[in-house]
KOLDO-459009 format. One line per 10 residues: number of its first residue (from 1); for each residue x, y, z of N, C-alpha, C. Coordinates in nm, 4 decimals. Example, Ala and Ser with C-alpha at 12.3 -4.5 7.8 and 13.67 -1.06 7.14 Angstrom:
1 = 1.3190:-0.5690:0.7800:1.2300:-0.4500:0.7800:1.3200:-0.3300:0.7800 ~ 1.2850:-0.2250:0.7080:1.3670:-0.1060:0.7140:1.2900:0.0030:0.7870
//
This chain:
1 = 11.1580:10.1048:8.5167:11.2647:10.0058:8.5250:11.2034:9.8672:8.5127 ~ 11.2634:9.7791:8.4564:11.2195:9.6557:8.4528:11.3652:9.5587:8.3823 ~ 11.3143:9.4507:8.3887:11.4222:9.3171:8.2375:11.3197:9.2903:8.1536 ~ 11.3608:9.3356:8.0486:11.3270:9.3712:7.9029:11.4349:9.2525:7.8307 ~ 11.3436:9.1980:7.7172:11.4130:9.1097:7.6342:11.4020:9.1484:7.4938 ~ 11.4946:9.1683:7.4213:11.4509:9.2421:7.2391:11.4475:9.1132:7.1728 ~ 11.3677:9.2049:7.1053:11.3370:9.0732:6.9678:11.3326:9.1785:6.8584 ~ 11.3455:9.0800:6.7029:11.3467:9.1854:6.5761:11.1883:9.2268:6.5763 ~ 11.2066:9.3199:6.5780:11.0519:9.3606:6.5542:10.9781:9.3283:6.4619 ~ 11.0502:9.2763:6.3508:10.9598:9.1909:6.2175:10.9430:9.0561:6.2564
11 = 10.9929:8.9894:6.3995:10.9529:8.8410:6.4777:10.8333:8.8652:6.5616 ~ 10.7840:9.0546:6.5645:10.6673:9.0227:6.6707:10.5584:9.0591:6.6098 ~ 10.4460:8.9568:6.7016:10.3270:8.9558:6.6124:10.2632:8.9301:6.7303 ~ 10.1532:9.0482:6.7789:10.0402:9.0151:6.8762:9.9230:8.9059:6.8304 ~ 9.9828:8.8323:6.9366:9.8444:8.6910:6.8918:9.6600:8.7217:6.9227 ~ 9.6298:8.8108:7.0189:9.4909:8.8508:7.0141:9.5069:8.9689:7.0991 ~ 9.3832:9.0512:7.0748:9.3425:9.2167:7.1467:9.4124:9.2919:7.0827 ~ 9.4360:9.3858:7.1367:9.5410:9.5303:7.0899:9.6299:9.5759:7.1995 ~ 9.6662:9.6897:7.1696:9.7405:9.7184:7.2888:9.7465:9.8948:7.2704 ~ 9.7360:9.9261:7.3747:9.7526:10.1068:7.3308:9.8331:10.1569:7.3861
21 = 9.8927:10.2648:7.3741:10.0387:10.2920:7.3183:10.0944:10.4582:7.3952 ~ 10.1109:10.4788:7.4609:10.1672:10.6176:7.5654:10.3086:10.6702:7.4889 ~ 10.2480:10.7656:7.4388:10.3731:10.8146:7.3927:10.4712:10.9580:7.4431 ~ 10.5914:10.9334:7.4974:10.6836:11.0300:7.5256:10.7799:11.0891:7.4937 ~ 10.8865:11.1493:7.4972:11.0068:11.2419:7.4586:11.1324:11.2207:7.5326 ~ 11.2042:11.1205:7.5275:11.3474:11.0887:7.6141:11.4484:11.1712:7.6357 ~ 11.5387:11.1911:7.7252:11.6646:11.2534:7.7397:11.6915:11.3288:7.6061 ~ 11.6810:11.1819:7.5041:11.7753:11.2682:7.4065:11.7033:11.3078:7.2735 ~ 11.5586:11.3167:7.3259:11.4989:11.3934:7.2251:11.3975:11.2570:7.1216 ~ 11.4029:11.1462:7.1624:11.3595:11.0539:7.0675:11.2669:10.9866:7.1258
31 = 11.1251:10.9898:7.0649:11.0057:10.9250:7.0903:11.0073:10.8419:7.1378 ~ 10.8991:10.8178:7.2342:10.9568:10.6401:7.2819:10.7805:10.6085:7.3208 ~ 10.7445:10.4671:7.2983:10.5726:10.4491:7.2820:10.5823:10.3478:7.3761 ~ 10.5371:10.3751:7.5104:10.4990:10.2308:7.5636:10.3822:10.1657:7.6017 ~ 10.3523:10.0303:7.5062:10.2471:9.9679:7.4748:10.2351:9.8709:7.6302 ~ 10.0789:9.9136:7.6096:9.9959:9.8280:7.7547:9.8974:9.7453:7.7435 ~ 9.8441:9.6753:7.8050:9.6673:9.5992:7.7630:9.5508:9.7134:7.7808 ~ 9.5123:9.7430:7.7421:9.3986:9.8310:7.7809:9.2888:9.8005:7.8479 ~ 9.3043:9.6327:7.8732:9.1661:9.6240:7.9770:9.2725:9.6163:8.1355 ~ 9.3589:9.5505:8.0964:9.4683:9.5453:8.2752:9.5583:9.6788:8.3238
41 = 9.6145:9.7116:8.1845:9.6674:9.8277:8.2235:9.8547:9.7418:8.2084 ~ 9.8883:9.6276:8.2092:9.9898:9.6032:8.2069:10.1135:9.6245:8.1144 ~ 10.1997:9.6916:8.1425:10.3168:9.7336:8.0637:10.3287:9.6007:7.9916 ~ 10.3113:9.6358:7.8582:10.4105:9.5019:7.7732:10.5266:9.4982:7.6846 ~ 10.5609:9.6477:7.6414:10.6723:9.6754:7.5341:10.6727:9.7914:7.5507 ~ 10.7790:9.8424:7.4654:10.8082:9.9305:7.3942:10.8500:9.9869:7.2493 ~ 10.8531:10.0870:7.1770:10.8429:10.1496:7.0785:11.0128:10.2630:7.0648 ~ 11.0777:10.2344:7.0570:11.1456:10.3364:7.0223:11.2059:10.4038:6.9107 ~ 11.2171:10.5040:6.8433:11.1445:10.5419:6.7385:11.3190:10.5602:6.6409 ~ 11.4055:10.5856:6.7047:11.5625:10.5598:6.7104:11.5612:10.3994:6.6656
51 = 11.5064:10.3112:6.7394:11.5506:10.1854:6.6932:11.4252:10.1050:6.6255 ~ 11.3711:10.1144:6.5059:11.2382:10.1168:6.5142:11.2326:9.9453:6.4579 ~ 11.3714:9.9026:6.4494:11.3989:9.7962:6.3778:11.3711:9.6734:6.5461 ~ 11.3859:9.7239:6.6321:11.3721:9.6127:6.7628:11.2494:9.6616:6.8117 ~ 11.2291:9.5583:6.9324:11.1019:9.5390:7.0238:11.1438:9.4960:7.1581 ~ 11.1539:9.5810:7.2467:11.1979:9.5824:7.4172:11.0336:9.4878:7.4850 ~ 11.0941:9.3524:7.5022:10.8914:9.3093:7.5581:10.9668:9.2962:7.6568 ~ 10.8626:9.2967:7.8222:10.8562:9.3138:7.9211:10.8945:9.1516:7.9519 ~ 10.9778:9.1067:8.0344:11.0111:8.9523:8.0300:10.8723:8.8889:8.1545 ~ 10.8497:8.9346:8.2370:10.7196:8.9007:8.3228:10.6015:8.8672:8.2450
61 = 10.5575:8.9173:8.1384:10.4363:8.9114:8.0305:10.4946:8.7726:7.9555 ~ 10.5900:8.7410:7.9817:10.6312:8.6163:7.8894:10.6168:8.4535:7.9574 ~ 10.5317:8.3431:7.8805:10.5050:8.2459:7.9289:10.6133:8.1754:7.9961 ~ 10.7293:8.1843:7.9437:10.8464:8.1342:8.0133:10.9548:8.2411:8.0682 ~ 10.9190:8.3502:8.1224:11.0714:8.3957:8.1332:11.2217:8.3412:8.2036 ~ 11.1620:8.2416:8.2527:11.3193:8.1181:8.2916:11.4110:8.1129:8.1800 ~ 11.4007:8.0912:8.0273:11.4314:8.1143:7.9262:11.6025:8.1740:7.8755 ~ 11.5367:8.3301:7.9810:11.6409:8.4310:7.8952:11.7062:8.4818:8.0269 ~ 11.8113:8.5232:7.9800:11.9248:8.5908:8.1642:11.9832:8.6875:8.0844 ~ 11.9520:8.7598:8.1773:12.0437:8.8998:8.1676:12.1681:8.9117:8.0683
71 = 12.1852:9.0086:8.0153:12.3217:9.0223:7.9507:12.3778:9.1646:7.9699 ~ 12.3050:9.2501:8.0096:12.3559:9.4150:8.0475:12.2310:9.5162:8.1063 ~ 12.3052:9.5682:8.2018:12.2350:9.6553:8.2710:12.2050:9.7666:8.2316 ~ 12.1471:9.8664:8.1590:12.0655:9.9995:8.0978:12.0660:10.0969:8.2117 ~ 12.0763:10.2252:8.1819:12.0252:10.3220:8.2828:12.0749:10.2913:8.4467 ~ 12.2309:10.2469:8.4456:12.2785:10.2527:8.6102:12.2542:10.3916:8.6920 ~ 12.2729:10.4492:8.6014:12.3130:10.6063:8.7025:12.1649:10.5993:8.7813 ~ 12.0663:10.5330:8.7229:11.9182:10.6065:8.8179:11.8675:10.4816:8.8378 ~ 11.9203:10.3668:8.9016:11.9406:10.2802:8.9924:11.9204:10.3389:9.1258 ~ 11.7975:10.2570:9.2045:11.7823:10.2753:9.3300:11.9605:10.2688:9.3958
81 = 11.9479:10.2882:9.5231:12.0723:10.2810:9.5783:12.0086:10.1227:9.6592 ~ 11.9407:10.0423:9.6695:11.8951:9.8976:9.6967:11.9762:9.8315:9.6248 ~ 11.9383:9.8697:9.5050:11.8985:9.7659:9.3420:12.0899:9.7097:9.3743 ~ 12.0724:9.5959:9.3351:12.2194:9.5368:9.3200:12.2341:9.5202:9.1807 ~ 12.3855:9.5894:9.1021:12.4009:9.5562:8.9700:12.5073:9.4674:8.9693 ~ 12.4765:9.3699:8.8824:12.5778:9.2182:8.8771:12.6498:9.2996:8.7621 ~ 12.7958:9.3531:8.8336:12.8959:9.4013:8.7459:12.9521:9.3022:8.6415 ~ 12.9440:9.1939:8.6646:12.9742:9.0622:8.5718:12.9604:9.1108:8.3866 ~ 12.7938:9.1759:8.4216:12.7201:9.1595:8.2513:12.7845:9.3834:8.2318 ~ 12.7534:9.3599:8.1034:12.7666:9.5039:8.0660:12.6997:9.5850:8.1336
91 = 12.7791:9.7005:8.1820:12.6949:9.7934:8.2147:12.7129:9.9583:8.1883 ~ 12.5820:10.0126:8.1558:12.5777:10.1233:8.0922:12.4882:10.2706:8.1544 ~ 12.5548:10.3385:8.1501:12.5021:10.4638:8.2647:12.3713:10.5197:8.2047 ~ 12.3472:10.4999:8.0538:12.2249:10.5482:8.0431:12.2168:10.4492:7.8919 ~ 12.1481:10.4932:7.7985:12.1322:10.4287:7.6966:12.2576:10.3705:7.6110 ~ 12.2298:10.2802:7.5953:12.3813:10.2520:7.4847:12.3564:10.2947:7.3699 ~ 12.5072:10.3243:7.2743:12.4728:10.3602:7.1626:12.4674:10.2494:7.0519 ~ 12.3744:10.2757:6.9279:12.3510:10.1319:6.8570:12.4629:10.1151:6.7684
//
């Protein structure tokens, strides 16, 4: 779980190092790669192989994340019972469809 911000994936361009890449099998059957630093270990994106046209970056890894605010909530159903969802923005029980 995290706030994730998309960008077109032809706008992203790693400025130095690499990043290596964990790859898994989702609910609904579709690859999903999530890219880390390999010397910290820090989550920075994702890969999903369904949308191969976007880029989910981690908003904490970002020099400004003051920037960007929420617009919809992903994956409610497996929401801590803590977590508060601001019913305000969209919200969606598991993946939306594109």
């Amino acid at each position: 779980a995290g706030a994730v911000v998309v960008f077109p994936r032809a706008a992203h361009r790693l400025r130095q190092g690499s990043l290596r890449t964990f790859w898994s099998v989702s609910e609904e059957g579709t690859r999903v790669g999530r890219s880390f630093c390999p010397a910290c270990g820090t989550h920075l994106s994702a890969i999903n192989t369904r949308h191969p046209e976007i880029i989910p970056i981690r908003v904490g890894v970002l020099d400004d994340p003051s920037r960007f605010r929420p617009t919809a909530n992903l994956w409610i159903r497996s929401a801590q019972p803590w977590h508060e969802i601001d019913r305000a923005l969209a919200c969606f029980e598991t993946q939306p469809a594109a």
